[in-house]
C-alpha positions as CSV (number, residue, x, y, z in Angstrom):
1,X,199.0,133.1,126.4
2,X,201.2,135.6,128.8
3,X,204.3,134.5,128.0
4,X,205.3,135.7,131.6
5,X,203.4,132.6,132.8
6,X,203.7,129.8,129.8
7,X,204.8,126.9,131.0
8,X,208.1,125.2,130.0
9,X,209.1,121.3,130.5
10,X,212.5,120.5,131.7
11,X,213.4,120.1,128.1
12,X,212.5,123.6,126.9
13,X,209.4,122.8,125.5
14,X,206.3,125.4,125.6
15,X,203.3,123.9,126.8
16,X,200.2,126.0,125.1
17,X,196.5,126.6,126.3
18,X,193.0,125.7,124.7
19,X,192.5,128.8,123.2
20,X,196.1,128.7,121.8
21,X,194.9,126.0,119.1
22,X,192.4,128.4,117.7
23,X,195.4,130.1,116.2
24,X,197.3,127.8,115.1
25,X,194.2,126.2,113.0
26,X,194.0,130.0,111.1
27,X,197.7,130.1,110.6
28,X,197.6,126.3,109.2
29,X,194.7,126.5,107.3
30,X,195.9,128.8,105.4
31,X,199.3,127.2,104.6
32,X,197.2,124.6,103.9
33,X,194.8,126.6,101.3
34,X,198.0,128.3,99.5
35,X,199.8,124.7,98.8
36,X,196.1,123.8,97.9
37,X,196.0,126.7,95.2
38,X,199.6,125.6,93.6
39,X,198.5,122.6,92.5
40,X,197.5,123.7,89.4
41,X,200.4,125.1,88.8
42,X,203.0,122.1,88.8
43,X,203.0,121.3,84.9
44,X,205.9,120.1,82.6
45,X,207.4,123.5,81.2
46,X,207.1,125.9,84.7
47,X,209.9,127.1,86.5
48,X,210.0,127.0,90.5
49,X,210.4,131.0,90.6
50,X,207.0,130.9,88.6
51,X,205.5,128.9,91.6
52,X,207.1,130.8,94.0
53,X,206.2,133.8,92.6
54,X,202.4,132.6,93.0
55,X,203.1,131.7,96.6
56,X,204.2,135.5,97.0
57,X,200.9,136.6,95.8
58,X,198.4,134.8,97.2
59,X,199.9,135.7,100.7
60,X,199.7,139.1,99.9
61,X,196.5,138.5,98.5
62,X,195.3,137.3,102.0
63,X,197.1,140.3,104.7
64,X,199.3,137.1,106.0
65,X,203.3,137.5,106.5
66,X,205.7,134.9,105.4
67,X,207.6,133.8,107.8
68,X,210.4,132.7,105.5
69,X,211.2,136.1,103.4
70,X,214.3,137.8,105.1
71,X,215.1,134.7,107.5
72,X,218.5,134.6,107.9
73,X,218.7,136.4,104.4
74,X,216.4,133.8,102.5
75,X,214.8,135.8,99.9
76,X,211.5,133.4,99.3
77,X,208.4,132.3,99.9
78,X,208.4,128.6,99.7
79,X,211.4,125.7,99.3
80,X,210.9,123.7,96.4
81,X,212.5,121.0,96.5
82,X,213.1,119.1,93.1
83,X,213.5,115.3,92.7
84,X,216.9,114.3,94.5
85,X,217.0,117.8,96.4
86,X,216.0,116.8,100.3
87,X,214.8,120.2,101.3
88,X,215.6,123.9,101.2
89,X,215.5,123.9,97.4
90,X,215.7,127.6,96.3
91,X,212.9,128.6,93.8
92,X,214.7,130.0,90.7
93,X,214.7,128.9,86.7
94,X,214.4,125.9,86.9
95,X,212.2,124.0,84.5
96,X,210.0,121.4,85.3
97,X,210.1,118.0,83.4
98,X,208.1,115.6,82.2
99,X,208.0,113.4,85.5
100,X,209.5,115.1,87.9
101,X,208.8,115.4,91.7
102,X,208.9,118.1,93.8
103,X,208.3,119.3,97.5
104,X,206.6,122.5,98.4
105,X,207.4,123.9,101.6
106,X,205.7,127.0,102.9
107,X,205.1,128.8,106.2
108,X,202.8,131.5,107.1
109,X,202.3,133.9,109.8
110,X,199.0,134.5,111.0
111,X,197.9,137.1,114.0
112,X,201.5,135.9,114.9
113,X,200.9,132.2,114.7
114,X,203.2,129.9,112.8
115,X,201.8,127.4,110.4
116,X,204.1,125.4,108.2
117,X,203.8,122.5,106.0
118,X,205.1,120.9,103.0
119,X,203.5,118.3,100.6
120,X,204.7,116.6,97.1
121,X,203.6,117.4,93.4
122,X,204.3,115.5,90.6
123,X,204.9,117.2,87.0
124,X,203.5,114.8,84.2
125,X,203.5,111.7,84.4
126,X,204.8,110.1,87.9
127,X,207.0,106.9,87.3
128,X,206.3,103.7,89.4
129,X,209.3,104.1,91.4
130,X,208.6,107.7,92.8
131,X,205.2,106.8,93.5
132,X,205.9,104.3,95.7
133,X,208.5,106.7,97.7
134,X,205.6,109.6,97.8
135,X,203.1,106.8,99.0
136,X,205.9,105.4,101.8
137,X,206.8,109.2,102.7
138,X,203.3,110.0,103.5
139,X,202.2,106.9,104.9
140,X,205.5,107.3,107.4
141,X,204.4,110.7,107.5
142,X,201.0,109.6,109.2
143,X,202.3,106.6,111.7
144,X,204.4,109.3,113.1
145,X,201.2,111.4,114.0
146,X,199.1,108.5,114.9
147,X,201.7,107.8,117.8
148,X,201.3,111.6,119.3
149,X,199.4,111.4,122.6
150,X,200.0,112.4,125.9
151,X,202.0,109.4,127.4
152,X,204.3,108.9,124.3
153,X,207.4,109.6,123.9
154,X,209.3,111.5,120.8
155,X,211.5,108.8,120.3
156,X,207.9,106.8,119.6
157,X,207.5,109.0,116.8
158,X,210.4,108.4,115.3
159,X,210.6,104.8,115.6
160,X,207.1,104.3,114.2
161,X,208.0,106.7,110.8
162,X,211.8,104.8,111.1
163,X,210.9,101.6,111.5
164,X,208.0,101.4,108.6
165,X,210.1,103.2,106.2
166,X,212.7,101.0,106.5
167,X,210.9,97.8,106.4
168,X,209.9,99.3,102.7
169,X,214.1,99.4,102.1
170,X,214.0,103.0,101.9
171,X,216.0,105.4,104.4
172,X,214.8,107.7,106.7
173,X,216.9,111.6,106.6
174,X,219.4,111.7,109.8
175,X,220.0,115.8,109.3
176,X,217.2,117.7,109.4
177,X,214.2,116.8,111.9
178,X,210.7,118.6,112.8
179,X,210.7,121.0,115.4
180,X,208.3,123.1,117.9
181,X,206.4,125.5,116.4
182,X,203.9,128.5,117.4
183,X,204.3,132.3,118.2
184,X,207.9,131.3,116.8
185,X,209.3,129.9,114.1
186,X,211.7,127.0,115.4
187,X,212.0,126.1,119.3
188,X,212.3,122.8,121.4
189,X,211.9,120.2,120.8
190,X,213.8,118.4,117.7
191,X,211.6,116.1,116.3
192,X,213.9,113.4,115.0
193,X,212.1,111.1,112.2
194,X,214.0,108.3,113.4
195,X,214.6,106.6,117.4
196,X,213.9,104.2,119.7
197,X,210.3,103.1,121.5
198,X,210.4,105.6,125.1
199,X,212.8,107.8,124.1
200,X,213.0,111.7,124.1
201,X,211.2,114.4,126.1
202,X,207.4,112.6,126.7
203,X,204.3,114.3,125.1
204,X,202.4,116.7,126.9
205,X,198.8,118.4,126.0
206,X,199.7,121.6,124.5
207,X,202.7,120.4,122.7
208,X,202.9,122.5,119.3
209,X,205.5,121.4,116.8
210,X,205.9,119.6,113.0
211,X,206.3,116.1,112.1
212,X,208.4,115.9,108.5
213,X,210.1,112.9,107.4
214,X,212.4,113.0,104.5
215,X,212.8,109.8,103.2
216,X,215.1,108.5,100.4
217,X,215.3,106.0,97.6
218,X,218.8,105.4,98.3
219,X,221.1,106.1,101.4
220,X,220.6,108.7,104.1
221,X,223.3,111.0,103.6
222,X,222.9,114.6,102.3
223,X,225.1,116.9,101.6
224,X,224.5,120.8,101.5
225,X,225.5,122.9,98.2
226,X,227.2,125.9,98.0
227,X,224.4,128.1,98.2
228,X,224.2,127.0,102.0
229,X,220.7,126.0,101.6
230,X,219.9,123.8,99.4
231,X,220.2,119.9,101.0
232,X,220.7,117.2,98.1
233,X,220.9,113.4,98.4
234,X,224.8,112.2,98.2
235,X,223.8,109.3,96.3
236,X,221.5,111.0,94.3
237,X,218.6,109.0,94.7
238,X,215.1,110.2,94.7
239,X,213.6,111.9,97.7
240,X,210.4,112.8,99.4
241,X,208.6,114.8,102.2
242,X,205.5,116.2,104.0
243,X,204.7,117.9,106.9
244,X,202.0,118.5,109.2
245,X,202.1,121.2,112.2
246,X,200.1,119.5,115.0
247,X,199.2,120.2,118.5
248,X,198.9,117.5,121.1
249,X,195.0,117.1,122.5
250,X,193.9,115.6,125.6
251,X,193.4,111.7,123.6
252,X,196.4,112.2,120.6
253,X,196.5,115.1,118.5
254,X,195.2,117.7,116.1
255,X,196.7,118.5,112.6
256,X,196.3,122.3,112.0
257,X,197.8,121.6,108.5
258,X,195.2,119.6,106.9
259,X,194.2,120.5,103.1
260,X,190.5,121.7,103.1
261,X,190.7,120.5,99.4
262,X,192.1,117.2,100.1
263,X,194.6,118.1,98.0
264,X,197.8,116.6,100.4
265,X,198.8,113.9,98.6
266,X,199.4,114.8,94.6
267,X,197.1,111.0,93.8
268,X,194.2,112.2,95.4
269,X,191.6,114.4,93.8
């Protein structure tokens, strides 16, 4: 699309054309196809560099860009996010033990098309109680994106993720939300995991952007650490997250993100 004549809503968001989703499926298949590749990788005894490290390859390997080395000084190619770390984990020496859980966040750039997503690995042997926060996470995860449609509202994407999590006693995270995605990085709108029914901006065919719940064992609040990235539970509890990039479609939506493996969730396959 011209971006001399793309159309913006009143609330800043891009509205995108048919032929616009044939690259955001090529950016977020292969964001999808990389995560798919690491999950052999997430073993008691590895180190989150050694992951990274992977991630770094295998986009070299393919002629893609990450779209995370060098933003705003970030030196990686992937968050990994580690047990009670929310998001932004930095890869580094870390170990892996026996047990636990970890997020994988990667985005890609692809003939200048964003695609992002982030799913969970276990290391070992995954404990009854983190289970059942991957299996909430994901399954809040998907009622968010089975309430994108033209018609709906943000604020029903939120509620539907908030209102399930919570109903399973977990928390839904208040400071850090999805946002619109596509020849950029992060743009309108903020895609809040929590809200009411008919709130927010309304959806619009053509909408690009992510949908990425971080829910909790424990409380909501996070607190950031020193390294000005890395966002950790206050209470220390457990936490999970994925993320689909989608676009919204004339009857709901499309998920560029999808694992060709069917790798997404670390139970299945």
């Amino acid at each position: 699309m011209d971006d001399a004549r793309a159309r913006i809503t009143k609330d800043g968001i891009r509205i995108y054309e048919d032929a616009d989703f044939v690259g955001m499926r090529a950016a977020g298949r292969v964001a999808a196809e990389i995560l798919d590749a690491v999950a052999p990788l997430v073993v008691p005894g590895t180190t989150t560099g050694a992951i990274d490290d992977f991630i770094t390859q295998e986009i070299r390997r393919r002629g893609v860009t990450s779209a995370t080395i060098g933003y705003k000084g970030y030196k990686h190619a992937s968050c990994i996010s580690v047990n009670h770390v929310v998001c932004h984990g930095i890869p580094g020496p870390k170990v892996l033990m026996d047990g636990d859980i970890l997020n994988v966040d990667v985005t890609v750039i692809v003939d200048g098309w964003y695609g992002d997503t982030s799913r969970m690995y276990v290391a070992g042997q995954l404990a009854r109680k983190a289970e059942r926060l991957i299996e909430v996470t994901h399954e809040g995860l998907m009622r968010g994106i089975a309430a994108v449609k033209p018609g709906n509202t943000f604020g029903d994407i939120g509620h539907a993720i908030q209102s399930y999590v919570e109903a399973q006693r977990m928390s839904v995270v208040r400071d850090f939300c999805g946002h619109g995605l596509g020849r950029v990085f992060h743009a309108p709108p903020n895609v809040l995991h929590y809200g009411r029914p008919g709130s927010g901006p309304v959806l619009e065919e053509g909408m690009f952007f992510t949908i990425e719940p971080m829910v909790n064992l424990g409380r909501p609040e996070t607190k950031v650490l020193a390294d000005d990235w890395t966002a950790v539970t206050r209470d220390k509890s457990l936490s999970a997250q994925f993320e689909h990039s989608v676009g919204v479609t004339a009857t709901g939506c499309e998920i560029f993100t999808l694992s060709p493996a069917g790798k997404f969730h670390p139970t299945w396959g």
